[in-house]
C-alpha positions in Angstrom: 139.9 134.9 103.4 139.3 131.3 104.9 142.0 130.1 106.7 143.5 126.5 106.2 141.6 124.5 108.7 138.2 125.8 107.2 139.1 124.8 103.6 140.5 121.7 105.0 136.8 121.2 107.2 134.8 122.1 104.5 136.3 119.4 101.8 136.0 116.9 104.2 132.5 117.6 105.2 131.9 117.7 101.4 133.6 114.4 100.6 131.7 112.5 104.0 128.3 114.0 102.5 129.6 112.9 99.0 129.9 109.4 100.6 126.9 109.5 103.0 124.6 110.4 99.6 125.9 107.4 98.1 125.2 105.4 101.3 121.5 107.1 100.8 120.8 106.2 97.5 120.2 109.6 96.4 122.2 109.2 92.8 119.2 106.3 92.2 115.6 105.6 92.2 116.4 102.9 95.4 113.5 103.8 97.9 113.3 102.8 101.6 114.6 99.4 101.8 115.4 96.5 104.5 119.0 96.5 104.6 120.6 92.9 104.2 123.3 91.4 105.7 125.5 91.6 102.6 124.5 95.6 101.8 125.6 95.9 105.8 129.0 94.1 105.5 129.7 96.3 102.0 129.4 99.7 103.7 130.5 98.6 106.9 134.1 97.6 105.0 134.1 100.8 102.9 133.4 103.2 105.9 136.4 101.3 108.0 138.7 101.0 105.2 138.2 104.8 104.7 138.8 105.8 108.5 142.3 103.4 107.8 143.0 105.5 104.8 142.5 108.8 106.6 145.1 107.4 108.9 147.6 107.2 106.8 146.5 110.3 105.0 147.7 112.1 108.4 150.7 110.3 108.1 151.8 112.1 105.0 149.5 114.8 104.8 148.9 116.0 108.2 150.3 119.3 107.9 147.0 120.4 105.4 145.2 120.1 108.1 146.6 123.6 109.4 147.9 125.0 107.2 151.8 124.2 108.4 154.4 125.3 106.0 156.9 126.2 108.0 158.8 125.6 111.2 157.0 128.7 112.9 153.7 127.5 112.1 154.7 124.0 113.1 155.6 125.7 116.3 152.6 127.7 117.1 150.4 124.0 116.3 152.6 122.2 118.1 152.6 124.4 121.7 148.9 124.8 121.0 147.4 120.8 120.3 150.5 118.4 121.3 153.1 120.0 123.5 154.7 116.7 124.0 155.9 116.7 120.1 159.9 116.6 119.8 161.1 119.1 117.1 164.3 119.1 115.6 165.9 122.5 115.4 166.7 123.6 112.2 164.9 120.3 110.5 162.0 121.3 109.4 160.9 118.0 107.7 162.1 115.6 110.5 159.9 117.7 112.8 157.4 118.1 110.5 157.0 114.1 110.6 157.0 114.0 114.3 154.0 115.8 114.2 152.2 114.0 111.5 153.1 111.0 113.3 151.9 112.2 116.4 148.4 113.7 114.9 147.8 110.1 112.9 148.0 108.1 116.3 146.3 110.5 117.9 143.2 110.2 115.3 143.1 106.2 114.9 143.2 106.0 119.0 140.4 108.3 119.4 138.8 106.5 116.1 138.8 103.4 118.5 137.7 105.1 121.7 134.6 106.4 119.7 133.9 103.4 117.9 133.8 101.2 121.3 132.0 103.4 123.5 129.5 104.1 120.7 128.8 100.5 121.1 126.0 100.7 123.1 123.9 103.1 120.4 123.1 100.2 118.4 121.2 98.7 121.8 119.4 102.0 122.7 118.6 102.4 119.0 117.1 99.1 118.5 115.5 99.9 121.9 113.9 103.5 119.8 113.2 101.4 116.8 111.1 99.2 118.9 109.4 101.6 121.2 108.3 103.6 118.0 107.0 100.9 116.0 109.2 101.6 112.7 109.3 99.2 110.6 112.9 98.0 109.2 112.9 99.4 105.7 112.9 102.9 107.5 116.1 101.8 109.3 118.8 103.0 107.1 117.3 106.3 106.2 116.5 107.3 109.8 119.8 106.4 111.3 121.6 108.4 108.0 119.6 111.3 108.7 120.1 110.9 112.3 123.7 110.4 112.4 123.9 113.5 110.3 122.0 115.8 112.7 124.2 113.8 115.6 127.8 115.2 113.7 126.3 118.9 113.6 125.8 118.7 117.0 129.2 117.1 117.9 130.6 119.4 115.7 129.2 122.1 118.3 130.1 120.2 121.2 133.6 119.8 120.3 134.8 122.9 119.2 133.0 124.4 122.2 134.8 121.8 124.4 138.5 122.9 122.8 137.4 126.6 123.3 136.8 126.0 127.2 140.3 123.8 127.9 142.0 126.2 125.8 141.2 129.1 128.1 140.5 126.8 131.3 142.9 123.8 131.3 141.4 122.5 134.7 138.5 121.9 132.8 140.3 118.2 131.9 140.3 117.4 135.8 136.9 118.0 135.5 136.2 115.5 132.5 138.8 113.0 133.6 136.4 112.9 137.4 133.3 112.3 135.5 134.4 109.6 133.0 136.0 107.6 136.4 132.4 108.0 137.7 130.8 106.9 134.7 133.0 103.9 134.3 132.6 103.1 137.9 128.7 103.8 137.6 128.1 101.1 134.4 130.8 99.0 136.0 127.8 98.3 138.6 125.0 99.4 136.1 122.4 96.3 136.3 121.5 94.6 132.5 117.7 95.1 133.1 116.0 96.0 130.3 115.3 99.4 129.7 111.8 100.9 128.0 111.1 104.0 126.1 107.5 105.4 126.7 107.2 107.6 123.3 104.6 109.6 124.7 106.8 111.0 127.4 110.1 111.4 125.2 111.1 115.0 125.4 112.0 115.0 121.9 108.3 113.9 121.5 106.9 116.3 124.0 108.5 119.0 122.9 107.7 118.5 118.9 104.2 118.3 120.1 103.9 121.2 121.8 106.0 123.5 119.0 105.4 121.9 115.7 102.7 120.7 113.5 102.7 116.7 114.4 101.4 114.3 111.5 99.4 111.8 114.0 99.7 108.8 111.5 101.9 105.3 111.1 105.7 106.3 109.7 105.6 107.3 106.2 108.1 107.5 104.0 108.3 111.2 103.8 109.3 113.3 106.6 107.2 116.1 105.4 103.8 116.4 104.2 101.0 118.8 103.5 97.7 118.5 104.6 95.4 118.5 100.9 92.2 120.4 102.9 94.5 123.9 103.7 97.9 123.1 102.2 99.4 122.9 106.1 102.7 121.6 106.6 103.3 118.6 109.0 106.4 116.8 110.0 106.1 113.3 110.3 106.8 110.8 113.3 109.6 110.0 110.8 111.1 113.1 111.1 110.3 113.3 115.1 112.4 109.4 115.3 115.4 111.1 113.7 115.4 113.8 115.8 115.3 111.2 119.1 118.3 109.6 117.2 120.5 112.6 117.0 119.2 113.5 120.4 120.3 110.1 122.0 123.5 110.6 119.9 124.3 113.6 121.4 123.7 112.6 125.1 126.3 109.2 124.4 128.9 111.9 123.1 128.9 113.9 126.9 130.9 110.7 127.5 132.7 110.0 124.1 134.1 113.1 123.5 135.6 114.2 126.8 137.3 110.9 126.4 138.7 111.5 123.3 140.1 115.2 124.7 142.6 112.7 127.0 144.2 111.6 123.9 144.9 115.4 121.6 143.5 118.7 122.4 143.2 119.2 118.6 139.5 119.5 118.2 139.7 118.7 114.1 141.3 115.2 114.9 138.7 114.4 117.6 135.8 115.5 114.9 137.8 113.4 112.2 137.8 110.4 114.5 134.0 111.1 115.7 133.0 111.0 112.0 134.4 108.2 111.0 133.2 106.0 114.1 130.1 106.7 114.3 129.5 106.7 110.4 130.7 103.4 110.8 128.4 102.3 113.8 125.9 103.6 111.5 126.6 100.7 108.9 127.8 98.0 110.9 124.0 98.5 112.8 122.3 96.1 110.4 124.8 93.1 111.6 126.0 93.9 114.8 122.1 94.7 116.7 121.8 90.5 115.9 124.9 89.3 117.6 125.9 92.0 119.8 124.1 90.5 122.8 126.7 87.8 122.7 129.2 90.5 123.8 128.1 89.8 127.0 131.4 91.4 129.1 131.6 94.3 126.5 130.2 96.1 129.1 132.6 95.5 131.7 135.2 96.5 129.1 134.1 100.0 128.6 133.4 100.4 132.6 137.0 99.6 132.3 138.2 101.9 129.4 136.4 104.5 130.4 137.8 104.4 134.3 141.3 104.2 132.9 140.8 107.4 130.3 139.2 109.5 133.1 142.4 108.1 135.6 145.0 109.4 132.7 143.3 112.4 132.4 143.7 112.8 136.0 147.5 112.2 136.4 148.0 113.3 132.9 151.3 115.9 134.1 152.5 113.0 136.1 152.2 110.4 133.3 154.5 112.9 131.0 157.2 113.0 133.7 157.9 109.2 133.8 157.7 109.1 130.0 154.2 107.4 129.3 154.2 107.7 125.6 150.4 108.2 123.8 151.0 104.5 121.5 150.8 103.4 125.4 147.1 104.4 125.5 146.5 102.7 122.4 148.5 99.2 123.2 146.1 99.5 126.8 142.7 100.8 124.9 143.3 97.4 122.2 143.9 95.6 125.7 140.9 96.1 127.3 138.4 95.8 124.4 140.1 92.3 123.4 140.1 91.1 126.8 136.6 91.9 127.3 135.9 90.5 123.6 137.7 87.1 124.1 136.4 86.7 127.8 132.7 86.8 125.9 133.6 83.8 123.9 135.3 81.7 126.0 133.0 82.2 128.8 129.7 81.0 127.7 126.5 82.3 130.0 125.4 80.0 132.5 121.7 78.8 131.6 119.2 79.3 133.7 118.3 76.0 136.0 115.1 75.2 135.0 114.4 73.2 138.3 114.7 76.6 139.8 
């Protein structure tokens, strides 16, 4: 018999491939398309009012999540994802709302975490894009397909991760070191141009050396057989969404251990992994134009990312003075509008040109 959280997985899974399908075009005869501004700013709205909607889901629904009916379950949840949850004795439905009010700030601040530091996907993706030569009507579908292999992966990542803190819990230390590294690191990170040699792409390299490469411009089709012997080839399609999921999953060895600072419970980190990056996804098509005007957004997740790791790291002492987790969200908005409004009312100094 499946127990609650699997039922509970497996119908949001269905309902985000439900949603993605429809995203795809797969109800229609719409083919491979440039995606306009409007068609951006449509899905981009419906995938953040959803991930709004799934917070307050939590609110009032929370408890379907695990299955929690009564005040021993709530218990066993409670001393297993979010110790610092009040319960009422003997008031099962004040305690009960604690929790669901704990889980639904838990999600839409790890929602935000994901959906800042993912940021910086739309550059390396426009950087792939480039590098690859794909041309823009191949966009969507890549970075659909993409995504999707990307939240298999995380989906392996995360539950992994939960497994290893719930049996080693110095395993946090461990993430909250690296992410202050990693924020100190892009804090002094130059803003040179990166390049992508396809060629030299491990993705690349290793499809070429284990599969049956279709040497031709992008198709449409990320299969196809060879009429002469009926052989099948994947496409540099299909090899492009591969280096997409790839590139996904090396962003998330930062993401997600940030996202473990704010709840241990791996199914609200996936839930708020899903939604941001789905997001991302859409808001791609308007955001790669004007994002280089973000020019301190940078600097902001140096910052955001120092602070998680230095909360992860003084995470016992925090709970002894009280630190309450809306605090992490008032501080996470904080940073990523300071860094925001510093971009606009800053302008760029432009370059001398006596110099």
């Amino acid at each position: 018999m499946l127990s609650n959280e699997t039922v509970f997985f497996l119908a949001f899974a269905t309902f985000v491939l439900l949603i993605m399908a429809v995203d795809l075009g797969a109800f229609t005869k719409q083919k491979s398309h440039i995606v306009e501004f409007k068609e951006a700013a449509i899905w981009s709205t419906i995938w953040v009012a959803l991930s709004i909607a799934f917070y307050f889901f939590l609110q009032q629904f929370g408890y379907l999540v695990h299955g929690i009916t009564d005040m021993a379950r709530l218990e066993e949840i409670r001393n297993r994802y979010a110790e610092h949850v009040k319960l009422i004795p003997n008031n099962f439905p004040a305690s009960l709302a604690n929790f669901q009010a704990n889980m639904s700030l838990e999600y839409i601040t790890g929602y935000l975490v994901e959906y800042s530091l993912s940021a910086d996907n739309i550059f390396v993706f426009i950087l792939i894009f480039n590098s690859f030569g794909v041309h823009q009507r191949f966009y969507k579908k890549i970075l659909v397909w993409g995504i999707l292999g990307a939240i298999i992966l995380r989906f392996i990542f995360i539950f992994l991760g939960s497994a290893l803190i719930q049996r080693f819990e110095w395993i946090m230390y461990l993430f909250g070191a690296f992410l202050v590294y990693t924020g100190v690191q892009l804090f002094f990170q130059g803003d040179e141009d990166e390049k992508i040699e396809p060629s030299k792409h491990p993705v690349v390299r290793f499809a070429s050396k284990y599969l049956n490469v279709y040497h031709r411009n992008v198709t449409d089709n990320f299969f196809v057989r060879r009429k002469s012997d009926r052989k099948l080839f994947v496409t540099p399609l299909f090899i492009i969404v591969i280096v997409v999921a790839f590139t996904d999953l090396v962003f998330a060895v930062d993401s997600i251990p940030a996202i473990f600072s704010i709840t241990k419970d791996p199914y609200i980190v996936f839930f708020s992994n899903v939604f941001a990056i789905m997001g991302l996804r859409s808001m791609f098509f308007f955001l790669s134009s004007i994002m280089s005007k973000f020019r301190f957004l940078k600097v902001g997740l140096a910052v955001l990312l120092t602070f998680i790791g230095v909360k992860m790291l003084t995470e016992h002492w925090l709970a002894e003075i009280g630190f309450q987790p809306v605090y992490s969200l008032y501080i996470i908005v904080g940073i990523l509008s300071v860094s925001i409004l510093a971009s606009w009312l800053i302008p760029e100094k432009s370059p001398n040109p006596d110099s």
